[in-house]
C-alpha positions in Angstrom: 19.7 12.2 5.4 17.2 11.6 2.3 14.5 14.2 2.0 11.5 14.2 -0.3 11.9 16.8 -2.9 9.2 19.6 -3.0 5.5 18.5 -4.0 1.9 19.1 -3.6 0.0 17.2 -1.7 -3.9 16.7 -2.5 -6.5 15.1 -0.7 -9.6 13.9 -2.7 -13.0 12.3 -1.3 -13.8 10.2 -3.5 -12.3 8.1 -6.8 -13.9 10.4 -9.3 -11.7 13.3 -7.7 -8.8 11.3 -7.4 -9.1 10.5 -11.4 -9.5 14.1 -12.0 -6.5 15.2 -10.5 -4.4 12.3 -12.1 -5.9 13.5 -15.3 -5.3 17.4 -15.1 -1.9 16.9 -14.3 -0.8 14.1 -16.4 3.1 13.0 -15.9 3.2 15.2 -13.0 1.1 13.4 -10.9 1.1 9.7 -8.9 -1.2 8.3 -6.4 0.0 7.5 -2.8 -1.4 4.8 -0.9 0.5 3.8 1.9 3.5 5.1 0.6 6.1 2.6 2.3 7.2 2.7 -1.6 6.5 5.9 -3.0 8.2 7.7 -0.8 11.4 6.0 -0.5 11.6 6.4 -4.6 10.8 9.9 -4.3 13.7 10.2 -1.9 15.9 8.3 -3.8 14.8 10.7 -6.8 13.3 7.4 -8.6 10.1 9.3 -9.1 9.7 12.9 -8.6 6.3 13.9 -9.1 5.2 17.0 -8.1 1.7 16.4 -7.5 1.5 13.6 -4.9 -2.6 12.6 -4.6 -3.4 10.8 -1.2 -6.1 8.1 -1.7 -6.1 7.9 2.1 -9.7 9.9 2.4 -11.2 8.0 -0.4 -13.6 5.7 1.7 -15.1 3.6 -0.9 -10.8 2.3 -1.0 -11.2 0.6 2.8 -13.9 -1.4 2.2 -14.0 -4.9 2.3 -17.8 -6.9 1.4 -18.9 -10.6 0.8 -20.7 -10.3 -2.2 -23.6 -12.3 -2.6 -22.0 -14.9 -5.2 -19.8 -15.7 -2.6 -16.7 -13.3 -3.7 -14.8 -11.4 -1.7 -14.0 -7.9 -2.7 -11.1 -5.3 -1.3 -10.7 -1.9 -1.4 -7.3 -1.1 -2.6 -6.5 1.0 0.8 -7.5 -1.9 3.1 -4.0 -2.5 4.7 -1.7 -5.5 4.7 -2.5 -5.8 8.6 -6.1 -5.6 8.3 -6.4 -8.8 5.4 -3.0 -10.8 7.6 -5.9 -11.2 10.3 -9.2 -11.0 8.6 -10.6 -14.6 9.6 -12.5 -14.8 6.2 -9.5 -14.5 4.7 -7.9 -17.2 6.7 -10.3 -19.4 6.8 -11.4 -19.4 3.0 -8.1 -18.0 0.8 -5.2 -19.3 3.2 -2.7 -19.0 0.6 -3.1 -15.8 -0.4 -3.4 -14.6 3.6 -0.2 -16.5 3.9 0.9 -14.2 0.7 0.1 -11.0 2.2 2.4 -12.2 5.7 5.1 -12.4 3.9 5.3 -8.8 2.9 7.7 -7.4 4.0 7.8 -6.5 8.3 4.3 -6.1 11.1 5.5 -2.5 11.1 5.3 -1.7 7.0 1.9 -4.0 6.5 0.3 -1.7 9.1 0.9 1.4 6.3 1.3 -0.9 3.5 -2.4 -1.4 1.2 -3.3 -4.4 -1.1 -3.5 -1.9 -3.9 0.2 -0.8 -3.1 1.4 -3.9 -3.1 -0.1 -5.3 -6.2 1.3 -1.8 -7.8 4.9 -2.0 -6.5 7.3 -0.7 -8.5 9.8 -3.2 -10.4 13.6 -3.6 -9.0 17.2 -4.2 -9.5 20.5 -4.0 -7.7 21.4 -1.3 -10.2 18.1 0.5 -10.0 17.2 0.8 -6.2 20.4 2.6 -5.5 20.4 6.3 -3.8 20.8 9.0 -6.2 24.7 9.5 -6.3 25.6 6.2 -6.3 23.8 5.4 -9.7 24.8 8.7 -11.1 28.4 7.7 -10.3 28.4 4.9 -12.7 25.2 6.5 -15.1 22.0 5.7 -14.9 20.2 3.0 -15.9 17.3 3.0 -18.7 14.5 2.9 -15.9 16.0 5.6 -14.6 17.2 7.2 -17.7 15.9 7.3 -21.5 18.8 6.9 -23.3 20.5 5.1 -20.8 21.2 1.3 -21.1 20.5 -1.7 -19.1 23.2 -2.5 -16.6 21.8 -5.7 -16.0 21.9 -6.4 -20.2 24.0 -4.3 -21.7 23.0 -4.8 -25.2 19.3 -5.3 -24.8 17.0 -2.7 -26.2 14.5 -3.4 -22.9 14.5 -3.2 -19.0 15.3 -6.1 -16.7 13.9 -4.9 -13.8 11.6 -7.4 -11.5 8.0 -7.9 -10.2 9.1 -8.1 -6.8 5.4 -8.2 -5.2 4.3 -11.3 -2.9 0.6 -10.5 -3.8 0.7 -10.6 -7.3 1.6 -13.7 -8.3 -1.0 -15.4 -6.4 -3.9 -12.6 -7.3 -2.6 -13.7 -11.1 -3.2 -17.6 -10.1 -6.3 -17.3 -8.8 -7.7 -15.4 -11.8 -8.9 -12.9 -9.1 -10.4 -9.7 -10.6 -9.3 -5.7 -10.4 -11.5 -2.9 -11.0 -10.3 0.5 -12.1 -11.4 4.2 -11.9 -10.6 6.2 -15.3 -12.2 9.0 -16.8 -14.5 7.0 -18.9 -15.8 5.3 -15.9 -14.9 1.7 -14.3 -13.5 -1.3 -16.2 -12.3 -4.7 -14.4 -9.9 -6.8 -16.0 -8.3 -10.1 -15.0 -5.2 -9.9 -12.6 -2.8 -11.5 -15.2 -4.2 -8.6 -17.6 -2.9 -5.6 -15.3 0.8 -6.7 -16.0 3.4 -6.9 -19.0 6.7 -8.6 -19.5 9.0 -4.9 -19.2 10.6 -3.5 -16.4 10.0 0.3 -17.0 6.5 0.0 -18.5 5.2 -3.4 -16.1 1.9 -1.9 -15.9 -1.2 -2.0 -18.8 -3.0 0.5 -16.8 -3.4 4.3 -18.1 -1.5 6.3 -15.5 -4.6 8.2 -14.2 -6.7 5.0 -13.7 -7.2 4.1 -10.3 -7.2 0.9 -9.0 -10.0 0.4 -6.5 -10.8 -2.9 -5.9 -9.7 -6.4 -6.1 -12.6 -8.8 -6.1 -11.2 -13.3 -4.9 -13.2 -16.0 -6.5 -15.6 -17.6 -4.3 -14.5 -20.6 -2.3 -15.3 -23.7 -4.7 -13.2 -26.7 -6.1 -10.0 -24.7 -5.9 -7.1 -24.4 -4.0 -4.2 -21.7 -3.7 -0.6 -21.7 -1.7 2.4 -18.9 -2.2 5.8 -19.6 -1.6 8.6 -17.2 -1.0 12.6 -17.3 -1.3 14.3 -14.5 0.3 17.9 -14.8 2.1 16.2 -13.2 5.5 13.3 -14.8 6.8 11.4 -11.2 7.1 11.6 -7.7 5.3 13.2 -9.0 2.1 11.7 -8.8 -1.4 11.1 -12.2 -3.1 14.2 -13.1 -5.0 11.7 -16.1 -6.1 8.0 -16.2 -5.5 5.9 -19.0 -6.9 1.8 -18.6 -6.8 0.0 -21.8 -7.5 -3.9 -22.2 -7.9 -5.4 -25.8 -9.4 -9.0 -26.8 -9.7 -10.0 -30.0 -8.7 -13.1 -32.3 -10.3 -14.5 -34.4 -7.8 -12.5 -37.4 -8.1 -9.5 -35.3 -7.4 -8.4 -34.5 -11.0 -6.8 -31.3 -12.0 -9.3 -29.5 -14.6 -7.3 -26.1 -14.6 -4.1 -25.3 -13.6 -2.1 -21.9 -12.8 1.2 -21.1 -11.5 2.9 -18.0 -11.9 6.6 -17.3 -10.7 7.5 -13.9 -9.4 10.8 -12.3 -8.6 12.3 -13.9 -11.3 11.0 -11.7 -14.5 9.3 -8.2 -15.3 6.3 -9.4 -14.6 4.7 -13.0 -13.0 5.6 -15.5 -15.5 3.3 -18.8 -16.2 5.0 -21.8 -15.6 3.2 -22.9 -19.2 4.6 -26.4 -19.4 4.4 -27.0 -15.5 0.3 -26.1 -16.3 0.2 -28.5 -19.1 1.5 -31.4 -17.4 -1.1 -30.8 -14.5 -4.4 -30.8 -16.3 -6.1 -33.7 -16.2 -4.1 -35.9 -13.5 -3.9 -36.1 -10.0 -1.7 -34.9 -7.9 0.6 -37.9 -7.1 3.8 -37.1 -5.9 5.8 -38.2 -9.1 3.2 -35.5 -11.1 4.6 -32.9 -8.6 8.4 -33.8 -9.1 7.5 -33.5 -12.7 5.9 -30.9 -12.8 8.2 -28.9 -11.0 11.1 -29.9 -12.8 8.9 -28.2 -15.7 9.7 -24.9 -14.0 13.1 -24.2 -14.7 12.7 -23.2 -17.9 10.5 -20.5 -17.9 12.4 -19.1 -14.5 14.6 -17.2 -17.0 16.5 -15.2 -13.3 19.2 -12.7 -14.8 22.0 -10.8 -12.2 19.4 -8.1 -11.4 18.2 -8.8 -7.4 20.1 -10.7 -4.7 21.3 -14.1 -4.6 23.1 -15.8 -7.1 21.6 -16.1 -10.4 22.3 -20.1 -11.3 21.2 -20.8 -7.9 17.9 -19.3 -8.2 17.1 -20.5 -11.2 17.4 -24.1 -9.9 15.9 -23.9 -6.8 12.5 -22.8 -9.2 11.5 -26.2 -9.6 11.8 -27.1 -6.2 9.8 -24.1 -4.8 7.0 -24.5 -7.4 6.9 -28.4 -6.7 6.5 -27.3 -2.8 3.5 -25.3 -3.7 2.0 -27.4 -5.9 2.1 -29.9 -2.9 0.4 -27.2 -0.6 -2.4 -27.2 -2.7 -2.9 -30.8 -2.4 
């Protein structure tokens, strides 16, 4: 049997708290949401901390609120469940309800939070291993600091993967993300929270707290998701593809974003895919094309499940499906 190693276990009221903690104890310390993540690393001795903060008491974290504009803004505890069946969700941002579905199994989204999900923790078949098993062989860089990279042997970096269904999509849509730090509250852009490395895949300071994620109003846009797992439920992507394009009224495409996740440390933009859309409308040869425009950038290494070659050209075929989604 796994068991958690030793910790303490605090309980704040509010985000100011929360930070507070985080702060005094520096590398020590992680937040918890739901913990269908944390808690399987910690017993897997991925992450050890020894002072676990609960953000389950923290009720300005459940809220969810129209604002006036029109936006729609999350607390970062609201759970998977909750946002699945939320009918504004699924009436005005269907592809990012269909997103949070995916994730995962009914039983994990009822513990499972937005702001969980958008923090996961990067993966690979060498990295989410138990304990013994990846000391048998050493450890890998994420794991270890002077390790190396089992996936890239001779690469000075991490390989590991943004395995999240939310993220790419919440990237797509340029939706927004407020966080709690000792100097107050700062929002940034989704793509902004991320970097391309699979140990340090976050730009956040590790005692900011992410509180809320705030979806553009419903306009002259339109989002889908698209998954590729081998089972049809409780897998992580081994390919996710988060499309958002904005339409003029004659049905041309004035912006374009689509981000591919599951395939890199972080959700990649399809660059070329985006430059072929702007501009045109969505025919069904500008799909083909544009997909085709993905396989490039869906740089897949031996690092998750699947074969590598295979994923890697499946990319344009999954991107051209959710391009066609938003149409």
């Amino acid at each position: 049997m796994l068991r958690l190693p030793p910790f303490t276990y605090h309980t704040p009221k509010n985000a100011v708290d929360a930070v507070r903690i985080a702060k005094e104890y520096g590398r020590e310390a992680m937040y918890v949401a739901g913990g269908t993540d944390l808690y399987p690393n910690m017993k897997r001795r991925h992450q050890t901390p020894a002072q676990v903060i609960s953000l389950r008491d923290v009720p300005e974290l459940h809220s969810m609120e129209v604002l006036e504009d029109g936006r729609l803004q999350i607390g970062a505890m609201v759970t998977l469940t909750t946002l699945e069946f939320y009918p504004h969700l699924k009436a005005h941002y269907a592809g990012f309800a269909h997103a949070v579905r995916e994730i995962s199994t009914p039983l994990l989204r009822n513990m499972g939070t937005i702001g969980g999900n958008l923090l996961l923790d990067t993966r690979c078949s060498y990295y989410d291993q138990s304990h013994e098993w990846r000391e048998s062989i050493d450890f890998c860089m994420k794991s270890k600091a002077d390790a190396i990279c089992w996936v890239a042997p001779g690469s000075p970096r991490c390989w590991a993967v943004q395995s999240s269904d939310s993220v790419p999509i919440i990237c797509a849509m340029e939706a927004e993300i407020e966080l709690a730090g000792v100097d107050g509250m700062r929002t940034i852009k989704g793509d902004d929270l991320y970097q391309d490395d699979g140990i340090q895949y976050l730009t956040k300071k590790p005692e900011e707290l992410l509180t809320k994620i705030t979806l553009p109003a419903p306009g002259n846009w339109k989002a889908s998701y698209l998954k590729l797992r081998r089972r049809d439920t409780y897998d992580f992507p081994v390919l996710g593809v988060g499309a958002c394009l904005w339409f003029a009224a004659d049905g041309t495409i004035e912006k374009a974003n689509v981000r591919l996740g599951g395939a890199g440390s972080y959700a990649m933009p399809a660059t070329k895919t985006e430059e072929l859309l702007v501009g045109k409308k969505l025919t069904d040869e500008l799909i083909a094309e544009a997909g085709a425009a993905a396989m490039k950038p869906a740089r897949t290494m031996d690092n998750t499940d699947l074969d590598v070659y295979w994923r890697k050209k499946v990319a344009p075929i999954y991107v051209a499906r959710a391009l066609k989604a938003c149409r």
